[in-house]
CHARMM internal coordinates of N, CA and C (Angstrom, degrees):
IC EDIT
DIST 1 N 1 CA 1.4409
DIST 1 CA 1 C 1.5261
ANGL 1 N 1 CA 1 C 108.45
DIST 1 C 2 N 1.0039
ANGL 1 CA 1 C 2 N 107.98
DIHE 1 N 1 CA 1 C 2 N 126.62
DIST 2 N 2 CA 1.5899
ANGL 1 C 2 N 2 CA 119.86
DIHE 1 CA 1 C 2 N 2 CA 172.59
DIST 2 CA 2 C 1.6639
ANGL 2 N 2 CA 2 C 109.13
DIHE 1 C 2 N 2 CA 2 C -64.08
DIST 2 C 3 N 1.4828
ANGL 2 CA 2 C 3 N 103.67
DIHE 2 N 2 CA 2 C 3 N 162.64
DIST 3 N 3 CA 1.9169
ANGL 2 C 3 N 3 CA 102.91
DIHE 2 CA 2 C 3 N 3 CA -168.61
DIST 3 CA 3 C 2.2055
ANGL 3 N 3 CA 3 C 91.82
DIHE 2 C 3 N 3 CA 3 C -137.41
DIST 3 C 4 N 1.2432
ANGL 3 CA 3 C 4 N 84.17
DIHE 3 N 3 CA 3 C 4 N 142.87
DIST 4 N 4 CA 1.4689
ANGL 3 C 4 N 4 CA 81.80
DIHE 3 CA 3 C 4 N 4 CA 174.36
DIST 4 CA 4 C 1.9112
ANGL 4 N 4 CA 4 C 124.33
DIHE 3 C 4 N 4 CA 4 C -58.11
DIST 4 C 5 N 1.3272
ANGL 4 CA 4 C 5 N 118.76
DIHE 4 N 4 CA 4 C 5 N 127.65
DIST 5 N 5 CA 1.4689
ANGL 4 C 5 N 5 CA 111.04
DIHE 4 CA 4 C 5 N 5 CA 176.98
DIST 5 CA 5 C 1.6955
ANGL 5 N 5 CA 5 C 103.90
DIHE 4 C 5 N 5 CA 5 C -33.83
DIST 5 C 6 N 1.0045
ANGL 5 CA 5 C 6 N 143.26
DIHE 5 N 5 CA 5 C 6 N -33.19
DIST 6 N 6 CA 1.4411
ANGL 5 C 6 N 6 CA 147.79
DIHE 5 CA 5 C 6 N 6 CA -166.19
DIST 6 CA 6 C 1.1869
ANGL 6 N 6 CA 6 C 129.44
DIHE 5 C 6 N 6 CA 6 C -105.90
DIST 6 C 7 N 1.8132
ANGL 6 CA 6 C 7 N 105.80
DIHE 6 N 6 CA 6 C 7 N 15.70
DIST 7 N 7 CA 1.8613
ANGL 6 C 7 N 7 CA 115.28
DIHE 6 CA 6 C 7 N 7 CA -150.75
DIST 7 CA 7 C 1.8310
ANGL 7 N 7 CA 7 C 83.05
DIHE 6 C 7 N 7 CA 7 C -80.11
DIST 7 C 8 N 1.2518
ANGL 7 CA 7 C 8 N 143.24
DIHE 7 N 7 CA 7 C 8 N 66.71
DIST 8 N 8 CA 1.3001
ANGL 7 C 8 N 8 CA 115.00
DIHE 7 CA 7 C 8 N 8 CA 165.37
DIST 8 CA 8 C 1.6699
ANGL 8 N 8 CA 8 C 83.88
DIHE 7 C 8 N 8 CA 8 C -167.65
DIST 8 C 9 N 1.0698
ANGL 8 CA 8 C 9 N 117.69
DIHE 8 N 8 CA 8 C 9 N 37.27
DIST 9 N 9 CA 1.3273
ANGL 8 C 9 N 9 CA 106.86
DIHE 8 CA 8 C 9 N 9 CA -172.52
DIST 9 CA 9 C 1.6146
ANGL 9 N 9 CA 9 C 82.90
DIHE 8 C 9 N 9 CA 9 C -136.32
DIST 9 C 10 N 1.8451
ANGL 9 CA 9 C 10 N 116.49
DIHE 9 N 9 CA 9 C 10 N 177.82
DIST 10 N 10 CA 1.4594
ANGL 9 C 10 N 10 CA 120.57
DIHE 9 CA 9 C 10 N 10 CA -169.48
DIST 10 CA 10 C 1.7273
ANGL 10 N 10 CA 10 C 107.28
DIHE 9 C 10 N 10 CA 10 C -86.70
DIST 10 C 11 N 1.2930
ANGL 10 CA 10 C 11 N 118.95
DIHE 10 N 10 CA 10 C 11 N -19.49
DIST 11 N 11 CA 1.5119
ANGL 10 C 11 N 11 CA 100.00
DIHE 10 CA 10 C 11 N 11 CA -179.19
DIST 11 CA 11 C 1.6927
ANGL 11 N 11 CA 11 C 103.73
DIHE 10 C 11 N 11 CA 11 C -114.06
DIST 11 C 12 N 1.2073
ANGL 11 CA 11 C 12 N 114.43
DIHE 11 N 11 CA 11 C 12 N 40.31
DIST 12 N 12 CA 1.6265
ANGL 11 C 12 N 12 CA 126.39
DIHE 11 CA 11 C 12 N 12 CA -175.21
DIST 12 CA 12 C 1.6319
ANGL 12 N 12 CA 12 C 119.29
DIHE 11 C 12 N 12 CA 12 C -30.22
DIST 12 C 13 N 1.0079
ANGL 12 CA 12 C 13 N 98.00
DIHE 12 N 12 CA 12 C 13 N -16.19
DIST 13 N 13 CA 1.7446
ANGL 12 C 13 N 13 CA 89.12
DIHE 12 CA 12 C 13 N 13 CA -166.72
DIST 13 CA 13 C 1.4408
ANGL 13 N 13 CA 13 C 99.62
DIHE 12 C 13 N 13 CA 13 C -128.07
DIST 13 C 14 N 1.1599
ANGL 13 CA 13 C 14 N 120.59
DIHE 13 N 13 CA 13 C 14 N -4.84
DIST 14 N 14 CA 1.9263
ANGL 13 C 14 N 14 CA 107.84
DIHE 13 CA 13 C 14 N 14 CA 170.75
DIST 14 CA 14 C 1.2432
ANGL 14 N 14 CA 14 C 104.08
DIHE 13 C 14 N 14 CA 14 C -31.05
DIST 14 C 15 N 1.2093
ANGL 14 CA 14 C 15 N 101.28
DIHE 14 N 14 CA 14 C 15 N -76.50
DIST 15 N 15 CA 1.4732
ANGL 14 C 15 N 15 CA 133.56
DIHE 14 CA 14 C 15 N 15 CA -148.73
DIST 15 CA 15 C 1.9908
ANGL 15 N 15 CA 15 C 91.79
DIHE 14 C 15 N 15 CA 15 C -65.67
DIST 15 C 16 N 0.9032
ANGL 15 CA 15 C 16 N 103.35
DIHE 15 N 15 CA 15 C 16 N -69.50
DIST 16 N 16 CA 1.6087
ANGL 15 C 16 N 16 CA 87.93
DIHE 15 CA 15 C 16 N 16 CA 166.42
DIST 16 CA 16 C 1.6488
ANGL 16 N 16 CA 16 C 148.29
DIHE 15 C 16 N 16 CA 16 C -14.29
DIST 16 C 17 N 1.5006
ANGL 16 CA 16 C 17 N 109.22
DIHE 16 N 16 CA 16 C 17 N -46.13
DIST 17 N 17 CA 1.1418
ANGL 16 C 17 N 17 CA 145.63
DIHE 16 CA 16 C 17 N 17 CA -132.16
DIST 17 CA 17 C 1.9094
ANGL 17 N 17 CA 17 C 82.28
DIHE 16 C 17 N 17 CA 17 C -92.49
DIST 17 C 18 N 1.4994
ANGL 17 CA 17 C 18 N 102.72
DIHE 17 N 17 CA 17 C 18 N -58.02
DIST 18 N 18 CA 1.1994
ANGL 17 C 18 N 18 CA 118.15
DIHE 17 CA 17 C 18 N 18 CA -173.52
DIST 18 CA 18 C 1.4287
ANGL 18 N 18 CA 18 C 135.38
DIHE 17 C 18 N 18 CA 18 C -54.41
DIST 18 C 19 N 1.6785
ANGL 18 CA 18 C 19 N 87.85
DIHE 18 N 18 CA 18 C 19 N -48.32
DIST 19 N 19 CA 2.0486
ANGL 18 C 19 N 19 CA 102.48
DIHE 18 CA 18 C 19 N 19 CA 167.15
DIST 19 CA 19 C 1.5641
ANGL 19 N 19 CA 19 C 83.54
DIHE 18 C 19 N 19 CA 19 C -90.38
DIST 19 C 20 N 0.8971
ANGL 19 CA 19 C 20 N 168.56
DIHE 19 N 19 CA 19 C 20 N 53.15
DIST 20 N 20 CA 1.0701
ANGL 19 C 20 N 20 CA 135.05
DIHE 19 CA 19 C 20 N 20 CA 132.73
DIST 20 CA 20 C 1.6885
ANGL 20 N 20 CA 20 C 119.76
DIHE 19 C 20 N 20 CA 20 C -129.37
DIST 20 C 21 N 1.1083
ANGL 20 CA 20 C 21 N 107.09
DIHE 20 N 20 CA 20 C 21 N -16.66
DIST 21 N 21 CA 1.7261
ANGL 20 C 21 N 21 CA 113.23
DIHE 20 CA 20 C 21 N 21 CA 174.91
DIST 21 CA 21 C 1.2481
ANGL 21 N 21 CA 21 C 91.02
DIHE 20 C 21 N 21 CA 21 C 120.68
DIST 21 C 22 N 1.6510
ANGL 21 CA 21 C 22 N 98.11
DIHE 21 N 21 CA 21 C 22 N -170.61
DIST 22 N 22 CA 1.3012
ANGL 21 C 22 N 22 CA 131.01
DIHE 21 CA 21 C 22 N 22 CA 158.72
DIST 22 CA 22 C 1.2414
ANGL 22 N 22 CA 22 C 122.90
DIHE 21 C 22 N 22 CA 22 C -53.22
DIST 22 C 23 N 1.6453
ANGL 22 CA 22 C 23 N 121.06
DIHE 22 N 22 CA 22 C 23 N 140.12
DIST 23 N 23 CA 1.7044
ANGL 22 C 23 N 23 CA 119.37
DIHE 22 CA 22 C 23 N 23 CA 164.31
DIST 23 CA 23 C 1.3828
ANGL 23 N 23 CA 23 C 101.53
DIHE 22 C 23 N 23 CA 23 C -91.34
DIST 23 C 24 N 1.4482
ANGL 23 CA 23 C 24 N 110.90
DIHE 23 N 23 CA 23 C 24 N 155.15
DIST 24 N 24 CA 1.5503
ANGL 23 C 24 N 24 CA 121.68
DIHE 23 CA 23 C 24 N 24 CA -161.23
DIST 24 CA 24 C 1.7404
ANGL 24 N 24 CA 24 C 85.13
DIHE 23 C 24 N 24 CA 24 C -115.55
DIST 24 C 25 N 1.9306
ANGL 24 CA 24 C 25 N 105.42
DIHE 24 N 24 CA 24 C 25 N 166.53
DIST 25 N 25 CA 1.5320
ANGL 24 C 25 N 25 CA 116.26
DIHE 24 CA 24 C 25 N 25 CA 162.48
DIST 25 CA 25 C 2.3055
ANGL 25 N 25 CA 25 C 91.62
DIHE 24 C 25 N 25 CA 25 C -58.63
DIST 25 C 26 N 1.0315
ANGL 25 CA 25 C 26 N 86.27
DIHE 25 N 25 CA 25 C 26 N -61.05
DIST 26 N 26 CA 1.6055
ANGL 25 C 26 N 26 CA 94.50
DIHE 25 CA 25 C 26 N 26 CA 178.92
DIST 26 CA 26 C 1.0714
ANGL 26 N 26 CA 26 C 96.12
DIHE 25 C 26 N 26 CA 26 C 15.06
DIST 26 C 27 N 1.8241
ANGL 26 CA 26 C 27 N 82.74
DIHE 26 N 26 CA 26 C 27 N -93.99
DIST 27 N 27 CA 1.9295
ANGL 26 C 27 N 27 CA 113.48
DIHE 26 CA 26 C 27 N 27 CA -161.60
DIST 27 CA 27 C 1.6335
ANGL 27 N 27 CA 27 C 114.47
DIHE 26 C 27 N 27 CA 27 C -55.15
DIST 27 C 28 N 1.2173
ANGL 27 CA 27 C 28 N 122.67
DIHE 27 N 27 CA 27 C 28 N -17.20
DIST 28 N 28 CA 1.0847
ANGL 27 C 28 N 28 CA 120.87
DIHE 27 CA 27 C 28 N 28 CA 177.95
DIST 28 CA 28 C 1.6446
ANGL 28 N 28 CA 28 C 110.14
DIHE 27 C 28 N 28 CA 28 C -81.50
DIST 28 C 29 N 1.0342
ANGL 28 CA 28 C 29 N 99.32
DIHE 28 N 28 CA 28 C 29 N -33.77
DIST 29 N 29 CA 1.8953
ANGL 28 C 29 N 29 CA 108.01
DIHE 28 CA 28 C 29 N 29 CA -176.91
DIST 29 CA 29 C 1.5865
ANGL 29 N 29 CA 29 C 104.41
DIHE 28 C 29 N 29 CA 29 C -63.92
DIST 29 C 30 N 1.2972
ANGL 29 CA 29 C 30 N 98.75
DIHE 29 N 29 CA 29 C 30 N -50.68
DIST 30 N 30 CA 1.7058
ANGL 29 C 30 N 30 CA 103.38
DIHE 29 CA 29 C 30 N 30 CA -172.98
DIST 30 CA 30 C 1.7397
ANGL 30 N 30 CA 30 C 105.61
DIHE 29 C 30 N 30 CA 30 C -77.82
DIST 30 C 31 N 0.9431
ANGL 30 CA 30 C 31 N 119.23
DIHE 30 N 30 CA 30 C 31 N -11.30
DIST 31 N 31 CA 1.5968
ANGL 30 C 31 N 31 CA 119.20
DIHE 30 CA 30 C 31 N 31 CA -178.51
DIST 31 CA 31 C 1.6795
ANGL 31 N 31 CA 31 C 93.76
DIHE 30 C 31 N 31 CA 31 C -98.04
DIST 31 C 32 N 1.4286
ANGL 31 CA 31 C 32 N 139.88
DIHE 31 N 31 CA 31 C 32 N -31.02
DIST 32 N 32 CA 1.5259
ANGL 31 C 32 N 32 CA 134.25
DIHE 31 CA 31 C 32 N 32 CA 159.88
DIST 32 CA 32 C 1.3690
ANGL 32 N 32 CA 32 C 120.70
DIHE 31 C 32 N 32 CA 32 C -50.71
DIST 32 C 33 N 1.6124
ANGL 32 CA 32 C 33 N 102.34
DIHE 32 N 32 CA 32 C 33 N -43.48
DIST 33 N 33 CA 1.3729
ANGL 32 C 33 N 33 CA 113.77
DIHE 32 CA 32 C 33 N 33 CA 170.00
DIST 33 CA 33 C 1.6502
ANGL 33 N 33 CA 33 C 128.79
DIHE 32 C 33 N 33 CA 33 C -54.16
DIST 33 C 34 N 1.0300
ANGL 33 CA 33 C 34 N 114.62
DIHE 33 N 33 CA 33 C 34 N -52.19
DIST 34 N 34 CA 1.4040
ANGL 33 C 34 N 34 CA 153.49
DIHE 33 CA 33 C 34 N 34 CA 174.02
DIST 34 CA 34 C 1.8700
ANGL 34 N 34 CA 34 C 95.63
DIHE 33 C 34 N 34 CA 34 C -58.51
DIST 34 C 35 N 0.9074
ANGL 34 CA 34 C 35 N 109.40
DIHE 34 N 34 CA 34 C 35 N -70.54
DIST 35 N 35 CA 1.5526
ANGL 34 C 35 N 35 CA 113.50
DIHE 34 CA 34 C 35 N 35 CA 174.71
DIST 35 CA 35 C 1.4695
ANGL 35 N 35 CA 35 C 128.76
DIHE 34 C 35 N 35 CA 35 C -63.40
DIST 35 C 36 N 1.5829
ANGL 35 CA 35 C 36 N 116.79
DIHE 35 N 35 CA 35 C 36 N -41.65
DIST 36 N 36 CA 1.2635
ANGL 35 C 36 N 36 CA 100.42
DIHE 35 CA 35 C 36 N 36 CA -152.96
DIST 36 CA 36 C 1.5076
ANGL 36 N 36 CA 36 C 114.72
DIHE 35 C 36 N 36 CA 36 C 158.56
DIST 36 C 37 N 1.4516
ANGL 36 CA 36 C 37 N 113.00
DIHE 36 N 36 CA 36 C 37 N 139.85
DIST 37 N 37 CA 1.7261
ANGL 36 C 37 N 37 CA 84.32
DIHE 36 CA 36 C 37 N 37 CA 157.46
DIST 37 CA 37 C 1.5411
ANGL 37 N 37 CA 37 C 116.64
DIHE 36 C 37 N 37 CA 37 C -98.11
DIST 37 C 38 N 1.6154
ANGL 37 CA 37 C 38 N 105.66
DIHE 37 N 37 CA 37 C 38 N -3.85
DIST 38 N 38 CA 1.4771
ANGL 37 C 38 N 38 CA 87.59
DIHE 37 CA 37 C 38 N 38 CA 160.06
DIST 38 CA 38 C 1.4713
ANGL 38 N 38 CA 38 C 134.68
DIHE 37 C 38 N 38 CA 38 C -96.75
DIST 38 C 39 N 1.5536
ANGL 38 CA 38 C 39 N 121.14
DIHE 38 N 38 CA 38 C 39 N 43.20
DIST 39 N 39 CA 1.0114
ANGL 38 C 39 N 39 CA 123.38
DIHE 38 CA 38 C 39 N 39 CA 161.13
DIST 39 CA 39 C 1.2587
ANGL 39 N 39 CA 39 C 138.76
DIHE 38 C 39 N 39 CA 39 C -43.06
DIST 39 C 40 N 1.5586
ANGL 39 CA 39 C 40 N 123.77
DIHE 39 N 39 CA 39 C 40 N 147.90
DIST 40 N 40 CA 1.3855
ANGL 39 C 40 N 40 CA 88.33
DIHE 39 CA 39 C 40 N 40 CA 171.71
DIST 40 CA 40 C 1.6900
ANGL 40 N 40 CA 40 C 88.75
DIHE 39 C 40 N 40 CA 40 C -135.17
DIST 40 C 41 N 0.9796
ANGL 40 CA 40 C 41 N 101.30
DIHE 40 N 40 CA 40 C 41 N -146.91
DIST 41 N 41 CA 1.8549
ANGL 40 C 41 N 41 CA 122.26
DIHE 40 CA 40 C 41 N 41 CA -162.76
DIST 41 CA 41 C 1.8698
ANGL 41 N 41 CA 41 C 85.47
DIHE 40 C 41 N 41 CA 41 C -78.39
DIST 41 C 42 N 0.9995
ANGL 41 CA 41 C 42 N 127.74
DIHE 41 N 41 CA 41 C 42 N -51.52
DIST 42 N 42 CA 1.3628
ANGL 41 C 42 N 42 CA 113.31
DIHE 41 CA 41 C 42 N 42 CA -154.84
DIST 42 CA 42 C 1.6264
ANGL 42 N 42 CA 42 C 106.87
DIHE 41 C 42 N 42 CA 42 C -115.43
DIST 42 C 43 N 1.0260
ANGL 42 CA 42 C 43 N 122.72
DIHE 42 N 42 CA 42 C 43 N 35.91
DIST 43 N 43 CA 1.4700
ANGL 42 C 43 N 43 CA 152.42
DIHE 42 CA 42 C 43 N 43 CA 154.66
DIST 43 CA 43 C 1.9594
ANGL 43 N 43 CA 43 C 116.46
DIHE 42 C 43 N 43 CA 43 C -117.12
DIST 43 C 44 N 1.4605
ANGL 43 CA 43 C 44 N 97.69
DIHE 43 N 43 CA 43 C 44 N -24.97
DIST 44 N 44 CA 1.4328
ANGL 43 C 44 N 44 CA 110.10
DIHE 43 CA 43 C 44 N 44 CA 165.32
DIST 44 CA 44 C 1.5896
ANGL 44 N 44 CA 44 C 116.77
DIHE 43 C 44 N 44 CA 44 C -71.11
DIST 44 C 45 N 1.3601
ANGL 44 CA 44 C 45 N 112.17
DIHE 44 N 44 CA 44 C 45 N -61.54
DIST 45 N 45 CA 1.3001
ANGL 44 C 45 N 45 CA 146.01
DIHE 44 CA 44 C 45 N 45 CA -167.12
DIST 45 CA 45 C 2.2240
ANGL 45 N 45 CA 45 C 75.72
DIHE 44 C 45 N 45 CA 45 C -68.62
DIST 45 C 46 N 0.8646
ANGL 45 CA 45 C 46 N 142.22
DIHE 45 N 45 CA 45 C 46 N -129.27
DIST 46 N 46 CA 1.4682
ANGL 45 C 46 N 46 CA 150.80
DIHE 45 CA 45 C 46 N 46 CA 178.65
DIST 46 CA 46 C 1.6088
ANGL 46 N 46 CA 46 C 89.49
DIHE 45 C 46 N 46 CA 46 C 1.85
DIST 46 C 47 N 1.0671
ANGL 46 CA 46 C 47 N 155.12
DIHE 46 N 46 CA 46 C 47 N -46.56
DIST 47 N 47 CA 1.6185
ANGL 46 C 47 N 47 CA 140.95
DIHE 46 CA 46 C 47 N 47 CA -169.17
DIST 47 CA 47 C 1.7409
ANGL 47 N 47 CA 47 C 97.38
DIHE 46 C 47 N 47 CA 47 C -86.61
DIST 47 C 48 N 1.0348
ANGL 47 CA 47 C 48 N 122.72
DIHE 47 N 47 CA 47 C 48 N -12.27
DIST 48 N 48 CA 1.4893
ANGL 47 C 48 N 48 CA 123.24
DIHE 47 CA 47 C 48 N 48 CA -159.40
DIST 48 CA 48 C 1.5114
ANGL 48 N 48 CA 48 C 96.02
DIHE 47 C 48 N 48 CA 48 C -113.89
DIST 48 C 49 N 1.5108
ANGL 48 CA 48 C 49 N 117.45
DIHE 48 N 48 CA 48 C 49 N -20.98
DIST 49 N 49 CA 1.4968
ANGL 48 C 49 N 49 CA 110.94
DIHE 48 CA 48 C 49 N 49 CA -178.41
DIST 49 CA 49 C 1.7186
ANGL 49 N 49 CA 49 C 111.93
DIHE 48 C 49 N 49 CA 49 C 68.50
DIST 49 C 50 N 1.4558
ANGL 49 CA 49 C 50 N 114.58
DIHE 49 N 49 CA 49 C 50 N 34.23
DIST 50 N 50 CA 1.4743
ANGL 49 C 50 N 50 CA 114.57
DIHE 49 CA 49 C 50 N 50 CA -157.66
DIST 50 CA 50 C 2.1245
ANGL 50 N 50 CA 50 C 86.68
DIHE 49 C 50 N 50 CA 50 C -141.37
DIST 50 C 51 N 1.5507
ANGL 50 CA 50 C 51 N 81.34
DIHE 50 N 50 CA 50 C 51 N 162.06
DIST 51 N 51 CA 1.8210
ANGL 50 C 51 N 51 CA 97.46
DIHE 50 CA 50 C 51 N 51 CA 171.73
DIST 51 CA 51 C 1.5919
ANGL 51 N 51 CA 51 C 110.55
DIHE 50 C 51 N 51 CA 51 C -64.47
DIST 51 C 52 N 1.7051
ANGL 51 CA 51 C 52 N 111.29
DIHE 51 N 51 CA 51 C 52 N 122.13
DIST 52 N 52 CA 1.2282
ANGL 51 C 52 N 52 CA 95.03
DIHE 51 CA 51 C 52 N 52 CA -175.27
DIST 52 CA 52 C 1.6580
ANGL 52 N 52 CA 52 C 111.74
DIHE 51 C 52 N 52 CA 52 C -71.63
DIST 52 C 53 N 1.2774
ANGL 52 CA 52 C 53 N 142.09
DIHE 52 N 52 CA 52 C 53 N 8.62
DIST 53 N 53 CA 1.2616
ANGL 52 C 53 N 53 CA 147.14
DIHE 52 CA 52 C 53 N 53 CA -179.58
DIST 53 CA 53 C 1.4835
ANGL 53 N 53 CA 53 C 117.12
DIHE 52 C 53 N 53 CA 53 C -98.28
DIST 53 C 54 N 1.6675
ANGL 53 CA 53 C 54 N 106.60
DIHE 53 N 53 CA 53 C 54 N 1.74
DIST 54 N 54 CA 1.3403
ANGL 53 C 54 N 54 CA 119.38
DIHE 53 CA 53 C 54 N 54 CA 169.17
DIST 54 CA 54 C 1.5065
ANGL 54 N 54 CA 54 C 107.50
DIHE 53 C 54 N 54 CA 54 C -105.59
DIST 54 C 55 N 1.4042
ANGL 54 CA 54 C 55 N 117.41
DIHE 54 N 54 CA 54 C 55 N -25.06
DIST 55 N 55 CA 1.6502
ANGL 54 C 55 N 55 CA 124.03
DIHE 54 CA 54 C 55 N 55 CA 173.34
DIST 55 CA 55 C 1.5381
ANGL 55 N 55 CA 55 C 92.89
DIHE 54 C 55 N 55 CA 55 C -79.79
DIST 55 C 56 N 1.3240
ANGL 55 CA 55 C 56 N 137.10
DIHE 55 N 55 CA 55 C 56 N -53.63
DIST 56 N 56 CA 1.6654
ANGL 55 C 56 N 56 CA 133.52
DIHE 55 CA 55 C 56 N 56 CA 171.56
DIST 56 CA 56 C 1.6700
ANGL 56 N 56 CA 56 C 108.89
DIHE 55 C 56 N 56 CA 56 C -17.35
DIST 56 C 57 N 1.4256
ANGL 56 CA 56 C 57 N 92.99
DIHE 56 N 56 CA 56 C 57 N -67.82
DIST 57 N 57 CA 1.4774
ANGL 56 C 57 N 57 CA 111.24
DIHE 56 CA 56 C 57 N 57 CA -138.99
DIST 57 CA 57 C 1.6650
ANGL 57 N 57 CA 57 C 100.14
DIHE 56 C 57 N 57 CA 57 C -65.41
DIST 57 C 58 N 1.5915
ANGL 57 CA 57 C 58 N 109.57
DIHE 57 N 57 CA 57 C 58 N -40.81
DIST 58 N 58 CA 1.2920
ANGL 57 C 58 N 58 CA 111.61
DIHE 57 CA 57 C 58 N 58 CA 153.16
DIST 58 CA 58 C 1.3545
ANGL 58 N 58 CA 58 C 147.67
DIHE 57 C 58 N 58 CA 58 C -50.40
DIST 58 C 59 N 1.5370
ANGL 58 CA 58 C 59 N 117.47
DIHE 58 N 58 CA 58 C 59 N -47.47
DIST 59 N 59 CA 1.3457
ANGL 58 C 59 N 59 CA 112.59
DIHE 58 CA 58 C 59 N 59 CA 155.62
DIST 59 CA 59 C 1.0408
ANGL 59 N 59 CA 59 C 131.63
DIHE 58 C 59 N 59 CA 59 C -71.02
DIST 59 C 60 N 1.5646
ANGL 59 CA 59 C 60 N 129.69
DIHE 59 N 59 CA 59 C 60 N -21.80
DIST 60 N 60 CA 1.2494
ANGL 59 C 60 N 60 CA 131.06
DIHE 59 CA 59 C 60 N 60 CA 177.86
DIST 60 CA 60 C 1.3227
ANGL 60 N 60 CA 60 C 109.61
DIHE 59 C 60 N 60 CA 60 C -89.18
DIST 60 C 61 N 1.4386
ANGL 60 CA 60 C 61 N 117.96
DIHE 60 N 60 CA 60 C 61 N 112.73
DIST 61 N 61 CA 1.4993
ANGL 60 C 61 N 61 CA 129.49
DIHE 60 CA 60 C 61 N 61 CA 170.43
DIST 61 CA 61 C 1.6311
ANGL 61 N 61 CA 61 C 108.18
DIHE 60 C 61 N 61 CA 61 C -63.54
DIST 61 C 62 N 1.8372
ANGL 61 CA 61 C 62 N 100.74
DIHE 61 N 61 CA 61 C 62 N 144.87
DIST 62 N 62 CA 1.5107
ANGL 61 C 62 N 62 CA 98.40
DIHE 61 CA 61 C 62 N 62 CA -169.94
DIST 62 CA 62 C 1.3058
ANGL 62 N 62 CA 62 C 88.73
DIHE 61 C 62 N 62 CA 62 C -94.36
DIST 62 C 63 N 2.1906
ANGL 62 CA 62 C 63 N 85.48
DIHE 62 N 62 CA 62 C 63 N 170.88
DIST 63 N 63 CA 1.7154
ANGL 62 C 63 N 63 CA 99.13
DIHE 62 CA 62 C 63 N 63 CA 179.84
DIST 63 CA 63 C 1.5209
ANGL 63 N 63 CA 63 C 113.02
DIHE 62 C 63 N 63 CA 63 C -61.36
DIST 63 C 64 N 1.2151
ANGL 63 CA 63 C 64 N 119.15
DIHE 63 N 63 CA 63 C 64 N 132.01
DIST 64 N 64 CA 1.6111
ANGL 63 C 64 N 64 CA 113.29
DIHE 63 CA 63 C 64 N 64 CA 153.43
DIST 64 CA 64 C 1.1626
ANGL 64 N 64 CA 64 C 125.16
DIHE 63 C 64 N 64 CA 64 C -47.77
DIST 64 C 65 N 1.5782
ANGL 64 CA 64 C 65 N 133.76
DIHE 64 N 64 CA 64 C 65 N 129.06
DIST 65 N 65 CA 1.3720
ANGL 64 C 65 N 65 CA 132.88
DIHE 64 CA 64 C 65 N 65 CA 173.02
DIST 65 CA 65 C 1.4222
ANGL 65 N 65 CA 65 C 118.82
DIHE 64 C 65 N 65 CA 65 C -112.33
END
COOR INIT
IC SEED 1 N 1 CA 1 C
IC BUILD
């Protein structure tokens, strides 16, 4: 798996997000796996080389309206 030119810096995965697509539940499942069960969103987002507010937006189910 390829890593962003910037994966070690604080906003690592902006820039990622863009050349590379979308993050899937997928990639997040297999990057939990890979990690831990105490993963969280921004240990996800840093193993995934991605915006952690794009790993957020995914695990966190929105409010019902």
């Amino acid at each position: 798996m390829t890593r962003a030119t910037n994966s070690g810096h604080p906003g690592a995965g902006q820039f990622a997000t863009s050349r590379r697509g979308g993050v899937s539940m997928n990639d997040i499942w297999q990057a939990q796996e890979a990690i831990g069960k105490r993963a969280t969103p921004s240990m996800i987002a840093r193993y995934l080389g991605r915006s952690e507010i794009d790993v957020r937006s995914l695990m966190t189910p929105e409010a019902a309206t």
